[in-house]
N, C-alpha and C positions, 0 to 999 in steps of 0.2 A: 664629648656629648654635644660639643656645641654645634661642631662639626658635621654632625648629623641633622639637628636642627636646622641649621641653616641649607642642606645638601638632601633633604626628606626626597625630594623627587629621585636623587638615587637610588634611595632603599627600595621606594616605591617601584623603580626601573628592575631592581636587582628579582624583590619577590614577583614583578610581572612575570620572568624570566625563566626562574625554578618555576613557576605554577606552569609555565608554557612546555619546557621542556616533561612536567609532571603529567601533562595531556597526550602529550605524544606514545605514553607509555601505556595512559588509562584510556583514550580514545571515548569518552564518557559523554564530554564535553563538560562537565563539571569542573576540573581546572582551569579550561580558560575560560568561559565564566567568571571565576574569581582573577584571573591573570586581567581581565576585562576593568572590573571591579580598581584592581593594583594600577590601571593605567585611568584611572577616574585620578584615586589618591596622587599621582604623580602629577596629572595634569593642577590639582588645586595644589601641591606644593611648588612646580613651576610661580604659581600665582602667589606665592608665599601664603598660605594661607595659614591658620594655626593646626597643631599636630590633630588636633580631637576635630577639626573640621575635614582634613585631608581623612582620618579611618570614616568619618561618617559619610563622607563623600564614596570611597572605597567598597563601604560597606552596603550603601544603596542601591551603586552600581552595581554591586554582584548581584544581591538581593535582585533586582530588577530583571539584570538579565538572565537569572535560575527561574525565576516563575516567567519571565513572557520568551524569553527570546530561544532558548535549551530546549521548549517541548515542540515550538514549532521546526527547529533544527533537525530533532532527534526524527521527528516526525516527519520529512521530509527524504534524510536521508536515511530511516529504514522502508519508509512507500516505498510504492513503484508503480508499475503499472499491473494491473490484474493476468495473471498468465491461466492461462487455459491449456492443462497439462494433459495427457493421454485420451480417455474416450471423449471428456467433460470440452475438448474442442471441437467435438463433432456438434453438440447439441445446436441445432437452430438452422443447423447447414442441411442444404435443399440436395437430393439425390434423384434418380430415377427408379422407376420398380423394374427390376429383372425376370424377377418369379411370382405367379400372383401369391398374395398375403391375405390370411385367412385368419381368426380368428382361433382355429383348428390344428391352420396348417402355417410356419414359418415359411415367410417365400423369400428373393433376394431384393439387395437393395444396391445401388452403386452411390458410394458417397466416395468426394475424395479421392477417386482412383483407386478406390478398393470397394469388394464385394465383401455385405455385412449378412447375415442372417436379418429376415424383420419380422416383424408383427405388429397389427395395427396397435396405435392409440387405444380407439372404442374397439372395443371386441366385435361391434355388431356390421362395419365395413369390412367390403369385401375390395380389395386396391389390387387392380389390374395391370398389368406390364404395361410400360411404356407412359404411366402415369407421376408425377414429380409429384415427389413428399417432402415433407420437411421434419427432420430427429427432433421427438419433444424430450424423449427418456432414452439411457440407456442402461441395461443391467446383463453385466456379465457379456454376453458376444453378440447379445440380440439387440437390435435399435427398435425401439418402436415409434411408427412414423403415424405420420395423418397427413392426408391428400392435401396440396396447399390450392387457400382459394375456396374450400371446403370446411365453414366453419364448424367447433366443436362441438358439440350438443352442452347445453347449459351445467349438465349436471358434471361432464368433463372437465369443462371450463380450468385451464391454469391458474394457478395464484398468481397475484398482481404483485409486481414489485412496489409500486406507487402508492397503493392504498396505506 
């Protein structure tokens, strides 16, 4: 026992070690955290310090790095960057009109290297070939576009991210 007393930052090295190799398994980040914690207690048994100061020291450290340092971690590494998957990467991209687009009548659109079905935004435009739109919606095969440069009528108006 004495042994130990006097050699604390071993134990303290041994449990950093199980907790590290116990991370590997769980990938949580909640063992090393405490494995974090285990290398606090080692470092104030290096410094000889008494047993109840070394877990308190151990114990703060975990404690510290579970609430501040694990959510910004976790947070981090499951972000990323926003991906814009299937139609939902069209929306914003500017095309030309192929067919006119009617209110009435679906005409074409070229976004992208491909030919979409369109229809206008406001029902009440009538978007001539050869005129650039810009995708505000899309549903199902049909894009519906408005004239860029041609603002929306008020009551159109998009929702604001900002507000």
């Amino acid at each position: 026992m004495e042994w130990l007393s006097d050699n604390a930052w071993a134990a303290w090295l041994s449990v950093a070690a199980v907790l590290g190799v116990a991370e590997m398994f769980s990938l949580d980040l909640i063992f090393l955290m405490l494995a974090v914690g285990a290398m606090g207690g080692l470092v104030a048994g290096v410094l000889a310090a008494p047993v109840a100061v070394q877990v308190l020291v151990a114990l703060g450290t975990s404690l510290a790095t579970l609430t501040l340092l694990r959510p910004r971690l976790v947070g981090r590494l499951h972000g990323g960057p926003e991906l814009s998957l299937g139609t939902s990467k069209l929306i914003g991209t500017q095309g030309v009109v192929t067919a006119q687009i009617t209110a009435t009548e679906t005409g074409r659109v070229k976004l992208a290297g491909d030919t979409w079905s369109a229809a206008p935004y406001d029902e009440h435009l009538v978007i001539e070939p050869g005129q650039t739109v810009e995708v505000l919606e899309i549903r199902g095969a049909t894009a519906f576009v408005h004239p860029t440069g041609d603002p929306l009528p008020p009551s159109r108006q998009l929702p604001r991210d900002d507000a």
